[in-house]
N, C-alpha and C positions, 0 to 999 in steps of 0.2 A: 555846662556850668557845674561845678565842682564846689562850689562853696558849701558849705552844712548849715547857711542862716537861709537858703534858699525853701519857697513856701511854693507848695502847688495850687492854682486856681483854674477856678473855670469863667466863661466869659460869653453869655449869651451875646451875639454881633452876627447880624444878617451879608453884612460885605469883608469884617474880618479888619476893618480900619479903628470903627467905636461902637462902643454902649451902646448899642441901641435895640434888642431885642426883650419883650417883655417874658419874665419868667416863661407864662403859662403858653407862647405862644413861639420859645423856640422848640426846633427838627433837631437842633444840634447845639451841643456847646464845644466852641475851643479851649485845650485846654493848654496851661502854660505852668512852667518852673518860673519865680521871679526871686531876684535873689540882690544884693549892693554888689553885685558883679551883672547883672542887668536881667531879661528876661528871655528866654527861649520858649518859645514854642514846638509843643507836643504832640499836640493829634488831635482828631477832631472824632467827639463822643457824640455817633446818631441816636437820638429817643424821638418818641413819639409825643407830639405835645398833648403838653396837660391839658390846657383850657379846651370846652367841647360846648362852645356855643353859651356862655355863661354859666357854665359850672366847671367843675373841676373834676377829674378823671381820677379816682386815689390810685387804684392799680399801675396806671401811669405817673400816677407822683414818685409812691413807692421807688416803681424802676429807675426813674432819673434818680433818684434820692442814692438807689444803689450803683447808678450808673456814676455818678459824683464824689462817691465814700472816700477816696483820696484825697479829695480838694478841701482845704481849708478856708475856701471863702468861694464864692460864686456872684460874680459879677452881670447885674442885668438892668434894665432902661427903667423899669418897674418889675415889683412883685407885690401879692394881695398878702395878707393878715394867715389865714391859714396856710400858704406853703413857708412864710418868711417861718412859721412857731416849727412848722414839718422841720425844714432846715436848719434851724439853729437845734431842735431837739437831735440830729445826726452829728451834730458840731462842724458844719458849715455853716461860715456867716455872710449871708444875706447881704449885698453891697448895691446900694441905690443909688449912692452920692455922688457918682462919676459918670451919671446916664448921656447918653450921647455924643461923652468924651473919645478922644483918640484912648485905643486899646492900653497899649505900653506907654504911654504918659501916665495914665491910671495906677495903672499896675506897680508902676514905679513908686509914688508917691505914695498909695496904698501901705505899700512895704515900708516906705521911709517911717511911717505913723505909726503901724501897726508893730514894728519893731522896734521901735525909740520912744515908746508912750512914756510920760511922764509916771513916776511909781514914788509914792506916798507913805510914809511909817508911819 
């Protein structure tokens, strides 16, 4: 994909079809180019999960946090209050509202919003 409106994201999903992995409890996220020319798929980023029996692991936050630094948006089933503040403070946004949607339908729509927002004088 060649386009320059194209946005890179990440994609917790335990089978790689939808939404369905929570934040703190995926191994891995996919990562994708999505762009109005469609979306491609990149490669798959292994971390170690954060959540550790009802807490959270910061040193493993951290890494996914850095493991992520390209992605403009991160897509997962759920995320808790302290890594959603983690991740917006890196400027990745936090994406909840397409949880156990098909991957690239998301994706797609995602981008349609996210690039055609309504803007205000």
């Amino acid at each position: 994909m060649t386009d320059e409106k194209k946005i890179r994201v990440a994609v917790a999903t335990k089978n790689g079809e939808k939404i369905d992995e929570h934040f703190g409890h995926a191994d891995e996220f996919s990562v994708y180019d999505v762009g109005p020319a469609g979306v491609s798929r990149l490669e798959t980023r292994i971390v170690e999960h954060y959540c550790q029996g009802g807490y959270g692991d910061e040193d493993k936050r951290d890494v996914i946090l850095r493991a992520l630094a390209d992605c403009r948006a991160l897509f997962v089933a759920r995320v808790g209050d302290g890594p959603r503040k983690k991740l917006l403070g890196a400027g990745i946004e936090p994406v909840d509202a397409y949880a156990f949607e098909p991957v690239e339908k998301s994706l797609l729509a995602w981008h349609l919003l996210s690039t055609h927002a309504c803007k205000f004088d």
